[in-house]
Backbone as a printed PyTorch tensor [residue, N CA C, xyz], in Angstrom:
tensor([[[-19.3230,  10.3840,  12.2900],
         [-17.9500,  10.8110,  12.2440],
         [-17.0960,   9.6670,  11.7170]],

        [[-16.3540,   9.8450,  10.9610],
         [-15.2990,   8.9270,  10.3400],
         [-13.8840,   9.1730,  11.0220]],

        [[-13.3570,   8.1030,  11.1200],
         [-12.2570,   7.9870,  11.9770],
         [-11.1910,   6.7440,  10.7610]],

        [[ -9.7730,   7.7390,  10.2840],
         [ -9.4020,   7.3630,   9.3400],
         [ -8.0460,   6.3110,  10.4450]],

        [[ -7.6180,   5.4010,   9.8610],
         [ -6.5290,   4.9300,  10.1300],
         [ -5.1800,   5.0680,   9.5840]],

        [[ -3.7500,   5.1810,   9.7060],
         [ -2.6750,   4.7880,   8.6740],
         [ -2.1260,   4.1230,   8.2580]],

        [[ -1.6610,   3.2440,   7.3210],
         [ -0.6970,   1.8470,   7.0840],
         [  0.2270,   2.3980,   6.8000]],

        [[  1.7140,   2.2970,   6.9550],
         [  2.5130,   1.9570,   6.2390],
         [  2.9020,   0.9760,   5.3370]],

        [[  3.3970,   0.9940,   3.7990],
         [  3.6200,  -0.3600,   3.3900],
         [  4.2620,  -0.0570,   2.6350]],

        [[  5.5900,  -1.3340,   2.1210],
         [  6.1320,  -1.3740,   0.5880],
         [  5.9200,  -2.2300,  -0.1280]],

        [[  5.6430,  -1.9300,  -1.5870],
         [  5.5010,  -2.8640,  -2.1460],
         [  6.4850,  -2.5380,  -3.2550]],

        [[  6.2200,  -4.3480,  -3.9950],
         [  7.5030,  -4.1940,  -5.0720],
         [  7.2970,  -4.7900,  -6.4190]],

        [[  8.0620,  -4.8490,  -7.2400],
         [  7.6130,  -5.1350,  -8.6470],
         [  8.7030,  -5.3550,  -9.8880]],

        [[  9.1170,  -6.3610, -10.2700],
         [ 10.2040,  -6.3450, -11.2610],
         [  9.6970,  -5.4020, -12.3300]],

        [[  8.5600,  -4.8260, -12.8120],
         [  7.8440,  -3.9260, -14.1300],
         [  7.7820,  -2.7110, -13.9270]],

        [[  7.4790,  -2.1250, -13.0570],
         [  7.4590,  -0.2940, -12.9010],
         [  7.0390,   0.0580, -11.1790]],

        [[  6.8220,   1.0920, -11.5390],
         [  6.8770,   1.9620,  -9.5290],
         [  5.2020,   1.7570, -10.1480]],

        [[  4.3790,   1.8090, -11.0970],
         [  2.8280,   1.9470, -11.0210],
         [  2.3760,  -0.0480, -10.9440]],

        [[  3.3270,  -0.3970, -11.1700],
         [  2.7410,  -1.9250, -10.7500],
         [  3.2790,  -2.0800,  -9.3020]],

        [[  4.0120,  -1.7410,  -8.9160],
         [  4.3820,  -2.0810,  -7.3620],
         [  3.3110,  -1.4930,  -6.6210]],

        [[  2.8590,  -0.0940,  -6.8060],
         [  1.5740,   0.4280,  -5.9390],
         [  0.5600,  -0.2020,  -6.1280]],

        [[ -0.1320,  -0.7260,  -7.8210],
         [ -1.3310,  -1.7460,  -7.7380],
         [ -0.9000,  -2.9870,  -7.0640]],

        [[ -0.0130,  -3.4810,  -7.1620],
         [  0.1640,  -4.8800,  -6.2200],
         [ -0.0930,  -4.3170,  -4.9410]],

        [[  0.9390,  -3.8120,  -4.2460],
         [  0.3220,  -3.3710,  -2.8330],
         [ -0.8710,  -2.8750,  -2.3860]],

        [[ -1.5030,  -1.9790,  -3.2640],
         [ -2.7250,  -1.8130,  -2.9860],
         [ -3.9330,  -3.2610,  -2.9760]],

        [[ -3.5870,  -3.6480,  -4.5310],
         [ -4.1250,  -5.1640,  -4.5110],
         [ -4.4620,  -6.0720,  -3.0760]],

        [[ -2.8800,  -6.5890,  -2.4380],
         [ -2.6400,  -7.0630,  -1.5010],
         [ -3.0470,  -6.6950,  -0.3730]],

        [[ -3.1750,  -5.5030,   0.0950],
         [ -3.3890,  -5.1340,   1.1390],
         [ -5.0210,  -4.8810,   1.2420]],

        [[ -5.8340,  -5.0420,   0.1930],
         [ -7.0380,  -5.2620,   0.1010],
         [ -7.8470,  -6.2390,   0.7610]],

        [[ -6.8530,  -7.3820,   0.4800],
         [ -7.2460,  -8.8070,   0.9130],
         [ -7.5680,  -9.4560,   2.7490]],

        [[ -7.3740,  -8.1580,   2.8800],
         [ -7.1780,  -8.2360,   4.6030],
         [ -7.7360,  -6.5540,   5.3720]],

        [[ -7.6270,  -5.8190,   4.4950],
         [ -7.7290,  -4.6200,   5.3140],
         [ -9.3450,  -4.6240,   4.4620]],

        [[-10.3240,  -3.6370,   5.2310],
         [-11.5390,  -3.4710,   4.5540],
         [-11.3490,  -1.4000,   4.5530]],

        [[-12.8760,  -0.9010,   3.6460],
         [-12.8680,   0.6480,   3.8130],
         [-11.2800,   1.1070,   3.5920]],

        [[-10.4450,   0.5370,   2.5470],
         [ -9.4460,   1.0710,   2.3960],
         [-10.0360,   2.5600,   1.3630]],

        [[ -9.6070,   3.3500,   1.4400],
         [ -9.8700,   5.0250,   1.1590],
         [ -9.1000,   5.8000,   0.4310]],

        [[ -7.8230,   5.8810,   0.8850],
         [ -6.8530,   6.9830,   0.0620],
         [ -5.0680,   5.9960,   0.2300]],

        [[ -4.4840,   6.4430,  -0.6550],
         [ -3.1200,   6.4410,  -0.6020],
         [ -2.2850,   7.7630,  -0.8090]],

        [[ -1.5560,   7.6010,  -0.2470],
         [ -0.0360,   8.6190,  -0.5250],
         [  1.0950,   8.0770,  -0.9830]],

        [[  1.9340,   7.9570,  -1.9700],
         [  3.0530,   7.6220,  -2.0590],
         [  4.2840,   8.6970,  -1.7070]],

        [[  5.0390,   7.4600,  -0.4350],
         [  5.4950,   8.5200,   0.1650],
         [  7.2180,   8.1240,  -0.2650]],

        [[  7.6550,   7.6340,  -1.2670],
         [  9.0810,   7.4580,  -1.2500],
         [  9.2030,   6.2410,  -2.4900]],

        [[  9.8040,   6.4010,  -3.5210],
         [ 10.0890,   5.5000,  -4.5510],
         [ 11.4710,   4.9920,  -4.6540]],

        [[ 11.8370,   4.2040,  -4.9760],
         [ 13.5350,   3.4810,  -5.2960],
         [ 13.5450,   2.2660,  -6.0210]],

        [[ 14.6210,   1.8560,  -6.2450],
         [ 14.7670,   0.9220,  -7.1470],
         [ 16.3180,   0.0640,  -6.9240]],

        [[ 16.4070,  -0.7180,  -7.5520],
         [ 17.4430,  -1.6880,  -7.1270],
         [ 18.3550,  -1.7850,  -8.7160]],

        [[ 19.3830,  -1.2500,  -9.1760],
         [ 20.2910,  -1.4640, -10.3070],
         [ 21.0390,  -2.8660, -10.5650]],

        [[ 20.7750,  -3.3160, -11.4800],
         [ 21.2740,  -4.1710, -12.0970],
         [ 21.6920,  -4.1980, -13.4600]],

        [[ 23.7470,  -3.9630, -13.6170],
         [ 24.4850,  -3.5210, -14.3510],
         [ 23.6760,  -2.0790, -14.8950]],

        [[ 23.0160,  -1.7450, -16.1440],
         [ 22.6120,  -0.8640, -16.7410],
         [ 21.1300,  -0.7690, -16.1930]],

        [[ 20.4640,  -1.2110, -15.6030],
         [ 18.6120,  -1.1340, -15.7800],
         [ 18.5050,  -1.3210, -14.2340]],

        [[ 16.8670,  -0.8810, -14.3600],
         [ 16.5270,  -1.1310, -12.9300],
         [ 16.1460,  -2.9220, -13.2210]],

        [[ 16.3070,  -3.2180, -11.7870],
         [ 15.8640,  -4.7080, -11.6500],
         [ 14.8610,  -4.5180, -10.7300]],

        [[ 14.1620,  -3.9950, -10.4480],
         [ 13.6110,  -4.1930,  -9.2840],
         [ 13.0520,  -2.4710,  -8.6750]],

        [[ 11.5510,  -2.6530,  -8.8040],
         [ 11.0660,  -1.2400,  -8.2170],
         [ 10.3250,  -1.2720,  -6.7270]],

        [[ 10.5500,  -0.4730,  -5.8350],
         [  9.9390,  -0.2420,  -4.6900],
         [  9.0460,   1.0230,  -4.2000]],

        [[  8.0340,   0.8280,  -3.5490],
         [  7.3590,   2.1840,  -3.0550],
         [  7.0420,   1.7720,  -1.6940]],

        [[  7.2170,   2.8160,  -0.9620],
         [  6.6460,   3.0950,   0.1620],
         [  5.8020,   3.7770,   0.3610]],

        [[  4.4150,   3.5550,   0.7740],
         [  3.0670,   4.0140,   0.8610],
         [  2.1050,   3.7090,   2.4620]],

        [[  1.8970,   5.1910,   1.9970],
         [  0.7740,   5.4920,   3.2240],
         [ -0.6640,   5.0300,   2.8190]],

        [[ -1.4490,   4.0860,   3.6220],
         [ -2.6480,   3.6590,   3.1760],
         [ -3.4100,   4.1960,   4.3290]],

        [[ -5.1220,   4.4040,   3.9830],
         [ -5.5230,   5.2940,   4.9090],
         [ -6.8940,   3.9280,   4.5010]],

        [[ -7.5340,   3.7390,   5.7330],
         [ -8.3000,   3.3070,   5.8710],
         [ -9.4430,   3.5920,   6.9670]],

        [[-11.0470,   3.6030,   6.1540],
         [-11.8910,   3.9640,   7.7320],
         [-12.2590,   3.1530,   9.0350]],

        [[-12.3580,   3.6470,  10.1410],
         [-12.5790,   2.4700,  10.8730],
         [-13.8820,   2.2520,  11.3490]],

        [[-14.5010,   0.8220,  10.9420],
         [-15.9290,   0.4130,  11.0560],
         [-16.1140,   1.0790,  12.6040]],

        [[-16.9890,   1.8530,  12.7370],
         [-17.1540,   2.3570,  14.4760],
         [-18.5800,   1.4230,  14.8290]],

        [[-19.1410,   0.6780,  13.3210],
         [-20.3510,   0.1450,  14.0090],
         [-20.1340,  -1.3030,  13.9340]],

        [[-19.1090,  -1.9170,  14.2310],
         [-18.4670,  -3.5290,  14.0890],
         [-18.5940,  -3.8890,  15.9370]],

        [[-19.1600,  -5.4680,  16.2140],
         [-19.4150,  -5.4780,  17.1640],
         [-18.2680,  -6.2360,  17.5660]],

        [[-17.7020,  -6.4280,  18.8050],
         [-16.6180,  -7.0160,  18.8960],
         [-16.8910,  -8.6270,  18.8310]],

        [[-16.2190,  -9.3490,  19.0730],
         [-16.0620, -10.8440,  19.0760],
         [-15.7410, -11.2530,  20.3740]],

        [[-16.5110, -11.4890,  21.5350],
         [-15.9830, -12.3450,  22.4100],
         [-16.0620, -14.0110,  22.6360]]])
């Protein structure tokens, strides 16, 4: 049986909403293991005069949880 977990996370990106999700996904690699699925659950951006300066996403990360990891005492 697989037993999924949820993250919340934002990530961000002066270049587009599809580089802010590979960075976060990127990043959150580096620490989380059996990462699985995403959802993007909310996009925005930050204006500066005419252009965006600045892109954000908020994302659901789903990860499995090792059920056969032994603990550490």
């Amino acid at each position: 049986m697989d037993i999924k977990k949820h993250l919340i996370i934002t990530g961000n990106s002066t270049v587009s909403w599809k580089d802010a999700i590979v960075k976060a996904i990127d990043e959150a690699s580096k620490t989380i293991d059996y990462l699985s699925e995403v959802k993007i659950l909310e996009q925005r951006a930050n204006i500066d005069g005419n252009k965006i300066s600045e892109y954000f996403v908020d994302l659901d990360l789903s990860f499995t949880l090792d059920l056969d990891r032994k603990e550490n005492n």
